[in-house]
C-alpha positions as CSV (number, residue, x, y, z in Angstrom):
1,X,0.0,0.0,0.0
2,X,3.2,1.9,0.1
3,X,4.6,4.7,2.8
4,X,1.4,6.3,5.7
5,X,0.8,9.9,5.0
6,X,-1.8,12.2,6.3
7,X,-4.8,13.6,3.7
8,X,-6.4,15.6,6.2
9,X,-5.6,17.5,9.8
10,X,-8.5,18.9,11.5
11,X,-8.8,20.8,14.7
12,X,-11.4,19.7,17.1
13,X,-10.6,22.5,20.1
14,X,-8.7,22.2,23.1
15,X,-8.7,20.4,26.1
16,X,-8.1,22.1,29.7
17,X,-6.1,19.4,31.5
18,X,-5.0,19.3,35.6
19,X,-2.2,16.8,36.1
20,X,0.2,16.7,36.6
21,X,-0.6,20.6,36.6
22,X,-2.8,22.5,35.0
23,X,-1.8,22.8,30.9
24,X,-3.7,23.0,27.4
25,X,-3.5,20.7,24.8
26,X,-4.9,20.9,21.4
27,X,-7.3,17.9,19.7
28,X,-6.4,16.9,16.1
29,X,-8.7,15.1,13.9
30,X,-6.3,12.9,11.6
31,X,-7.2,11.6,8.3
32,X,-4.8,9.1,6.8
33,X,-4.6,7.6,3.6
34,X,-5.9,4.3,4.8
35,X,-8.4,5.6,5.6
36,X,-8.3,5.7,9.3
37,X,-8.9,8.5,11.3
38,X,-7.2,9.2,14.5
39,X,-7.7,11.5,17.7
40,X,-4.1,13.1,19.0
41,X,-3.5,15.6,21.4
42,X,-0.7,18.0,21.8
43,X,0.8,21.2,23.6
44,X,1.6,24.0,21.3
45,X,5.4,24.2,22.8
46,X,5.4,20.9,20.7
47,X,3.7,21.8,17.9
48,X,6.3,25.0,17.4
49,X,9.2,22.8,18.1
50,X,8.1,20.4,15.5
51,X,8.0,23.7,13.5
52,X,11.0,25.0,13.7
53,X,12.7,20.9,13.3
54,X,10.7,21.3,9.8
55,X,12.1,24.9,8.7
56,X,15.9,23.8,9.7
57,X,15.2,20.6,7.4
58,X,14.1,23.1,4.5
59,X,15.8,25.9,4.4
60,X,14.8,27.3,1.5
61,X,11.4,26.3,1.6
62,X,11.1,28.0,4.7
63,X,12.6,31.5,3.8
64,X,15.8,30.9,5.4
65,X,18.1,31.4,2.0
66,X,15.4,33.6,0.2
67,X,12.0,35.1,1.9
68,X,10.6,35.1,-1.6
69,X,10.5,31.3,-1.9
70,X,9.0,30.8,1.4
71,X,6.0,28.1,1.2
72,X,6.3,26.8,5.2
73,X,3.6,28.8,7.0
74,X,4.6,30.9,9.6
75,X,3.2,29.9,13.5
76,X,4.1,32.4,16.4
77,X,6.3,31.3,19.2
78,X,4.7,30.5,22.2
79,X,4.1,33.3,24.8
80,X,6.0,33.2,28.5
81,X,2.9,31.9,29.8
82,X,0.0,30.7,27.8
83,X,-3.4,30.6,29.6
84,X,-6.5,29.7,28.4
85,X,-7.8,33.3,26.8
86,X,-4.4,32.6,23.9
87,X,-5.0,28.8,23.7
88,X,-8.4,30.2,22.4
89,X,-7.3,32.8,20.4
90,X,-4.6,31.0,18.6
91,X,-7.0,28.1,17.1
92,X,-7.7,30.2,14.0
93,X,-4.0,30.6,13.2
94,X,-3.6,26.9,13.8
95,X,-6.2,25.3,11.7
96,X,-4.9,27.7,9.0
97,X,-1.4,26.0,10.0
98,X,-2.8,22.8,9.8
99,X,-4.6,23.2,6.2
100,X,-1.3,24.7,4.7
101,X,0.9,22.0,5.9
102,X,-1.0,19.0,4.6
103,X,-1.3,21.1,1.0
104,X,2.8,21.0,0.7
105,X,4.5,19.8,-1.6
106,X,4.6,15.8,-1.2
107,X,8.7,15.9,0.0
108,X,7.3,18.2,3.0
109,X,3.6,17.6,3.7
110,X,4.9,13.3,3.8
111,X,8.0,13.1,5.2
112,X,8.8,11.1,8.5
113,X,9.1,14.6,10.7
114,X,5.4,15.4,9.5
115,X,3.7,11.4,9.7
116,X,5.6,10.8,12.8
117,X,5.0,14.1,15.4
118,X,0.9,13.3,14.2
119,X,1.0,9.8,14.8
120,X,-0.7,8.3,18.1
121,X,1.0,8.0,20.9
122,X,0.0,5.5,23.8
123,X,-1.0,8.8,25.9
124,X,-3.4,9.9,23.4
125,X,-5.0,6.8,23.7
126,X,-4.4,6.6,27.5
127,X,-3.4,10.4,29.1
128,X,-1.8,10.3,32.2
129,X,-4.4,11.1,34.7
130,X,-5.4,11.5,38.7
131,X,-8.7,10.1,39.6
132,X,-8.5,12.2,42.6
133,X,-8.2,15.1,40.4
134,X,-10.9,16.4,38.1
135,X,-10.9,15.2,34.5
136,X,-10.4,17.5,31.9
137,X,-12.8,20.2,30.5
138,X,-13.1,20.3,26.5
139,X,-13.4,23.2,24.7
140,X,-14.7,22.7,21.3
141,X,-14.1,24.5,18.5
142,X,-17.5,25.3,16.6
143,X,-18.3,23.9,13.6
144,X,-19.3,26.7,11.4
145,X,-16.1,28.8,12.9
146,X,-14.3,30.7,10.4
147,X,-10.6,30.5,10.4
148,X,-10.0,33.6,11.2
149,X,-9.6,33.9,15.2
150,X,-11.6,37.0,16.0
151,X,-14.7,34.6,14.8
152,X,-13.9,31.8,17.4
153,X,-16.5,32.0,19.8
154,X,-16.3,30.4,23.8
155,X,-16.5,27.0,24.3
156,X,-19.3,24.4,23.3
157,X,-20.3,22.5,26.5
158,X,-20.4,18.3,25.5
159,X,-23.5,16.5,25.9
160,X,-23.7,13.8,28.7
161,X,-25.3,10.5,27.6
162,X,-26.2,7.3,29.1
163,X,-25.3,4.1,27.9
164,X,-28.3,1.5,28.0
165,X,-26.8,-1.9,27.4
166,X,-23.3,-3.1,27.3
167,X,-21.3,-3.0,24.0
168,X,-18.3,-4.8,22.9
169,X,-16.4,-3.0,20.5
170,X,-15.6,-5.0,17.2
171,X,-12.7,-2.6,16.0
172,X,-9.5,-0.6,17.7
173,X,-11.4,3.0,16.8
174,X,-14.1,2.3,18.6
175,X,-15.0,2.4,22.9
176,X,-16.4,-0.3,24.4
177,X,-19.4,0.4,26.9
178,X,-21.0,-0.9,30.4
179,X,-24.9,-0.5,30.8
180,X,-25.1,2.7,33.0
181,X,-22.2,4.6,32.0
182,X,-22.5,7.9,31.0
183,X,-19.9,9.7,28.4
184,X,-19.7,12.9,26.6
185,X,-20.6,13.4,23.0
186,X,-17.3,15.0,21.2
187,X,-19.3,14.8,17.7
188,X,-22.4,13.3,16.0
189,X,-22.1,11.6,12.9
190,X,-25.5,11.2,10.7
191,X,-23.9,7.7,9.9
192,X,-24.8,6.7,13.7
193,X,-21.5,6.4,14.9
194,X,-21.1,9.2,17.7
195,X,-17.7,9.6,19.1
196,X,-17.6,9.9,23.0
197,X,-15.2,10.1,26.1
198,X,-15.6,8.5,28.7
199,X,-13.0,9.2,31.8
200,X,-9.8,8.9,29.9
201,X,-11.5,6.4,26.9
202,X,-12.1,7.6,23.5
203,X,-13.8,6.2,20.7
204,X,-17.0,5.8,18.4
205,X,-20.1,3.8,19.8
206,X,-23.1,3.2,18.4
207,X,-25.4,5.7,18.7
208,X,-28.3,3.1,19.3
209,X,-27.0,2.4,22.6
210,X,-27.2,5.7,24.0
211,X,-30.0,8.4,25.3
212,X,-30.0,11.3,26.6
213,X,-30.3,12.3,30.2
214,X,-33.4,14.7,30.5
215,X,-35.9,12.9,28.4
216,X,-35.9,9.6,26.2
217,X,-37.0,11.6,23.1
218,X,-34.6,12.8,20.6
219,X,-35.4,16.7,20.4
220,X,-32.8,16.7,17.3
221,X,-34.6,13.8,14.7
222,X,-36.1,16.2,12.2
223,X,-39.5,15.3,11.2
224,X,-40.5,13.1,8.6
225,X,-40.3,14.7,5.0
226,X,-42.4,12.8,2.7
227,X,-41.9,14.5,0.1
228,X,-38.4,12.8,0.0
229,X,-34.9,13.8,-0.6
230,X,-33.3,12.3,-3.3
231,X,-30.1,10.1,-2.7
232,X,-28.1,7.4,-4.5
233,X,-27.1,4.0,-3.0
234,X,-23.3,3.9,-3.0
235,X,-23.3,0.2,-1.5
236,X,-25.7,-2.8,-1.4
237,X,-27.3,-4.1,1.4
238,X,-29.8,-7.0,2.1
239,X,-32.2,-6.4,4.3
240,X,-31.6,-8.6,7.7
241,X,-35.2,-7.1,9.5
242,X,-38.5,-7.0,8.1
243,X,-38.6,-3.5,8.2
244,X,-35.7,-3.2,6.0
245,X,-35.0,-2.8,2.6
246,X,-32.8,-4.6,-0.2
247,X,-31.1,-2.1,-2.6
248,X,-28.6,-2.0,-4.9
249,X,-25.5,0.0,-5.7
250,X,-26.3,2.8,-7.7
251,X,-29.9,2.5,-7.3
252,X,-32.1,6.0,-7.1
253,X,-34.4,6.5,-3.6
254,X,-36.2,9.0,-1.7
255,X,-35.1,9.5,1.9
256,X,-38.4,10.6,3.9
257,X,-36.9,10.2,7.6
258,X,-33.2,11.0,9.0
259,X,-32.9,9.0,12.2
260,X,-29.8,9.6,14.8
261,X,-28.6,6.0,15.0
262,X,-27.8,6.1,11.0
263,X,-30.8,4.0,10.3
264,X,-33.1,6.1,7.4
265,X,-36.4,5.5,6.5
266,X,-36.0,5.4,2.4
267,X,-38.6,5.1,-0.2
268,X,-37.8,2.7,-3.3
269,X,-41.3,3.1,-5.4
270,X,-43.7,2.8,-3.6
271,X,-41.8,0.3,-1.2
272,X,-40.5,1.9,2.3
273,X,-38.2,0.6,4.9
274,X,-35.1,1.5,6.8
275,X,-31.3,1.6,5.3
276,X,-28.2,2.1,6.6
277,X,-27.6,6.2,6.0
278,X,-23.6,5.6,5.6
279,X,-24.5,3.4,2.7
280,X,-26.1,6.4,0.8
281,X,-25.1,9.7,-0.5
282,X,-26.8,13.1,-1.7
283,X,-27.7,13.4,-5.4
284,X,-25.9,15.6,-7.3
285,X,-22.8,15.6,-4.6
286,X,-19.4,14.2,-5.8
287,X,-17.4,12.1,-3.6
288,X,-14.9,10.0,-4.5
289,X,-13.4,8.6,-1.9
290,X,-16.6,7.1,0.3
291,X,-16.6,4.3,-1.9
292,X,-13.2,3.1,-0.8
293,X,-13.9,4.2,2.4
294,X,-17.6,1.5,2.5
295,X,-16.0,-1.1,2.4
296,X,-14.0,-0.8,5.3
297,X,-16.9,0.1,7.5
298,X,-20.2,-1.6,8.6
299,X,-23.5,-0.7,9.6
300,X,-24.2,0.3,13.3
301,X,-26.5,-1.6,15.2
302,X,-30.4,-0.4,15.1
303,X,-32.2,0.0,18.8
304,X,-34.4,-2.2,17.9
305,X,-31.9,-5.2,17.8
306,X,-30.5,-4.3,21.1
307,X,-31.0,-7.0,23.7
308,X,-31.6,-6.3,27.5
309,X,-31.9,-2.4,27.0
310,X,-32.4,-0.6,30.0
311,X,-33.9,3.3,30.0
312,X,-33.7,5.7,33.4
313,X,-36.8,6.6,31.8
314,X,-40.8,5.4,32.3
315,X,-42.0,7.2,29.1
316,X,-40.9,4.9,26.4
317,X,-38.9,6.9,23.9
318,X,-41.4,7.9,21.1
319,X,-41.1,5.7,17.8
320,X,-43.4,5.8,14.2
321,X,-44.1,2.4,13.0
322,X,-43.4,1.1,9.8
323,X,-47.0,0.5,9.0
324,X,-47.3,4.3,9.6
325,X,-44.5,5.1,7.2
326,X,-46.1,3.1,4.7
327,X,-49.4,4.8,5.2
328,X,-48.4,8.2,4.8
329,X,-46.2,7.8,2.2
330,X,-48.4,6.1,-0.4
331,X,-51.3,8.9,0.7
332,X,-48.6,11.3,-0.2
333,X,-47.7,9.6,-3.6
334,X,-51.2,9.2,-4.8
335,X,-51.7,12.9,-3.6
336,X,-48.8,13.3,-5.7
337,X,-50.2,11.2,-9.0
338,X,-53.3,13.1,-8.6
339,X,-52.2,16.7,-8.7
340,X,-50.1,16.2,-11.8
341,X,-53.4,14.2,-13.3
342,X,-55.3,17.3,-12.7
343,X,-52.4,19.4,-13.9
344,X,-52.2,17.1,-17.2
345,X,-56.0,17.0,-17.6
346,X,-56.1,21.1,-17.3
347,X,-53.2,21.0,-20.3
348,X,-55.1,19.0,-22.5
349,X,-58.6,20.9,-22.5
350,X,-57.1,23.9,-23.2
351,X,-55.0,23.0,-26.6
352,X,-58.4,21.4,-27.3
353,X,-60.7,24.7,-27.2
354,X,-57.9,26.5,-28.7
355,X,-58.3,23.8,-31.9
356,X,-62.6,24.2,-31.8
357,X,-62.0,27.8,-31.7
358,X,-59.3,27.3,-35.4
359,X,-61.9,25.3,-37.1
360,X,-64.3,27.8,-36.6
361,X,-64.9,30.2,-39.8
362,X,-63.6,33.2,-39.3
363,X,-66.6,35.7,-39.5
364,X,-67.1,37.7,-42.4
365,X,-67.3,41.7,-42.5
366,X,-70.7,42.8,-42.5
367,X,-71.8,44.2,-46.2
368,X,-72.9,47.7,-45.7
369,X,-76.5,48.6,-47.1
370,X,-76.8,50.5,-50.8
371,X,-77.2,54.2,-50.1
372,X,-80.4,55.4,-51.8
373,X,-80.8,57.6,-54.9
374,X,-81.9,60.7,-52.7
375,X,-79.2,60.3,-50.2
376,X,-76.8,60.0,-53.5
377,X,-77.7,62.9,-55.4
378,X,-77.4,65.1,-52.0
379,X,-73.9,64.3,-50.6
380,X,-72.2,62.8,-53.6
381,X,-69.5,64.7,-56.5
382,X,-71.4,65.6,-59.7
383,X,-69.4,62.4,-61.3
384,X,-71.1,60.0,-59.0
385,X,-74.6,61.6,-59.6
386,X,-74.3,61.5,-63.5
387,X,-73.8,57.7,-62.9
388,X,-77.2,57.1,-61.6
389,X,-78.9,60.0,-63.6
C-alpha cells in the first residue's frame, strides 16, 4: 500500500487538562490515507518545536536562504505563559497552520518529521491522569467557525449521555461500553457512529446504545419529509429485519426520515423501509473517496436489535411504525399522482378549445346597405350623380 501519509488534519478544540498541573493541549482530527482516522492531542510548545525541526530541514522552503520562496507557514512562538484566553485565540492561526501544511508539496507535507510528530502515541489513547483530580474540560471549536480567530467563539459545553446496554467494540477505533455509564458526545455523525469520552476512553459507539439524560426523546430527529430527498445508493445491502429494505449499488431512492442511529427510513417506489444512511449519498454531490472508504466500514447496530436495553426513563422513547411510514407515504404519492393528473387533464382541455376555436370560420365583414338615390344625389361629386342619372 506503500509509505502512511496524512490527507487531512482537522482541529477539534482544546482540552483544559489538571495533572500533573494544570496545561492546554490541542485535539487533532487525523485523516490518513488508509483511511483511518485518528484523535491526538498536543501542547503548542510541541507543535512549534516540530515547526522550527521542519524549517531547519528546508531551508529554503522556509525562507531561510530567500524570503521570496517561502511556502512553510509561519506559527508564532509560544508566549512566556499561555493561559486559556491565547490557547483560544490562537485556534484560528492553527487550523490555517494545519490546512497549509497538509497542501505542501509531497517531499514536505509526507516526510517522516510530519507522519511521525501526528502519529498516536500510547497517551493519546491513554493520558496520564489522577482520579482524585478532576478530568479534563473540553473546549470545542464550533463547527461553522471561520478561520479567522476573531470569529472563534467560547467554548461548546459536551453533551452527557447514558449508555443503555453493554457493547463490545468489534474494532480498535471504537470504545467499548457498560450499561449505566454515562460519556460525553465530542461529535455526532449522521452515519450513527457518535464519538464519546468516557474518563480517559475515546472512541465511536453506536449511537443506538445511547439516550439522553433529560428525556428519552430525541429533540434533534427532524420530522418526517415525505416528500423525499433524493439520494443514490453507493453500497448494497440485504435487508436482515423486516422492516428493511434490499437495494442495490447505484440505485435511485427518496429519503423521507433521518434517524440519529444512522438507520433512514427510504422510499424505493412505492416500497419503504429502513437503510443504513452511511450506505447512501446526496444526489448531485461528488465524492470520491466514500466508496473506498464503505468497504471498510459496517453498519451500526439499530435499537431495535439491542437485547436487554435498560432506559432511566418510564416514558418509552417515542417511535413511528413502519406500517405508519407506509401509510403516509403512499397517501402522499397518490396525492402526488393526482395533482399532476389534474395538472395534465387542465393542459389537454385547453389545446383542445384553442383547436374548436381554429376550425371555426372566421366571420365575415358585415356588407354595408346601398345608399339610396336621394341620399346620393345630395352628398355625392357631380361624377357619382351622372352615374345614376
Amino acid at each position: 500500500m506503500g509509505d502512511p501519509f496524512i490527507r487531512h488534519i482537522e482541529l477539534l478544540g482544546y482540552e483544559k487538562r489538571f495533572y500533573p498541573s494544570q496545561h492546554y493541549v490541542y485535539m487533532f482530527l487525523v485523516k490518513w490515507n488508509d483511511l483511518s482516522e485518528k484523535l491526538v492531542y498536543r501542547r503548542f510548545t510541541e507543535i512549534y518545536e516540530f515547526h522550527k525541526a521542519l524549517k531547519e530541514m528546508f531551508p529554503i522552503e522556509s525562507g531561510d536562504i530567500n524570503m521570496e520562496k517561502r511556502i512553510i507557514p509561519h506559527l508564532p512562538a509560544p508566549k512566556w505563559f499561555d493561559g486559556q484566553r491565547s490557547t483560544q485565540n490562537r485556534q484560528g492561526t492553527l487550523a490555517e497552520y494545519c490546512y497549509a501544511l497538509v497542501n505542501l508539496p509531497h517531499k514536505i507535507s509526507r516526510c517522516l518529521h510530519v507522519v511521525n510528530f501526528f502519529k498516536v502515541r500510547p497517551d493519546d489513547m491513554n493520558p496520564v491522569t489522577d482520579s482524585q483530580i478532576k478530568k479534563p474540560e473540553v473546549f470545542l471549536l464550533p463547527k461553522d467557525a471561520k478561520k479567522n480567530s476573531s470569529d472563534i467563539t467560547g467554548p461548546i459545553v459536551l453533551q452527557t449521555y447514558r449508555a443503555i446496554a453493554d457493547y463490545e467494540k468489534s474494532s480498535t477505533s471504537e470504545m467499548a461500553l457498560q450499561a449505566g455509564d454515562m460519556v460525553d458526545v465530542v461529535e455526532k455523525s449522521e452515519n450513527g457512529w457518535w464519538f464519546c469520552q468516557l474518563r480517559n476512553k475515546r472512541g465511536w459507539v453506536p449511537a443506538a446504545y445511547l439516550e439522553p439524560l433529560d428525556g428519552p426523546d430525541e429533540s434533534e430527529e427532524q420530522e418526517p419529509n415525505y416528500a423525499g430527498e433524493q439520494y443514490i445508493v453507493q453500497k448494497s445491502y440485504t435487508a436482515v429485519q423486516d422492516d428493511e429494505l434490499t437495494l442495490k449499488e447505484g440505485d435511485s431512492i427518496e429519503v423521507i426520515h433521518k434517524l440519529l442511529d444512522g438507520w433512514w427510513v427510504v422510499r424505493k417506489d412505492e416500497a419503504t423501509g429502513y437503510y443504513p444512511s452511511m450506505y447512501l449519498q446526496k444526489a448531485g454531490e461528488a465524492n470520491t473517496s466514500m466508496k473506498s472508504e464503505l468497504r471498510n466500514r459496517s453498519a451500526p447496530p439499530r435499537r431495535s436489535t439491542i437485547r436487554n436495553a435498560k432506559s432511566i426513563h418510564k416514558q418509552n422513547r417515542k417511535r413511528i411504525s413502519q406500517d405508519t411510514y407506509r401509510r403516509n407515504s403512499r397517501k402522499y404519492i397518490q396525492s402526488r399522482r393526482n395533482t399532476m393528473e389534474n395538472f395534465q387533464n387542465k393542459a389537454n382541455v385547453i389545446p383542445e378549445k384553442n383547436e374548436q376555436e381554429e376550425n371555426k370560420p372566421k366571420a365575415q365583414p358585415a356588407v354595408p346597405p346601398r345608399p339610396s338615390k336621394d341620399l346620393i344625389l345630395n352628398r355625392c361629386t357631380e361624377s357619382t350623380r351622372r352615374k345614376i342619372l
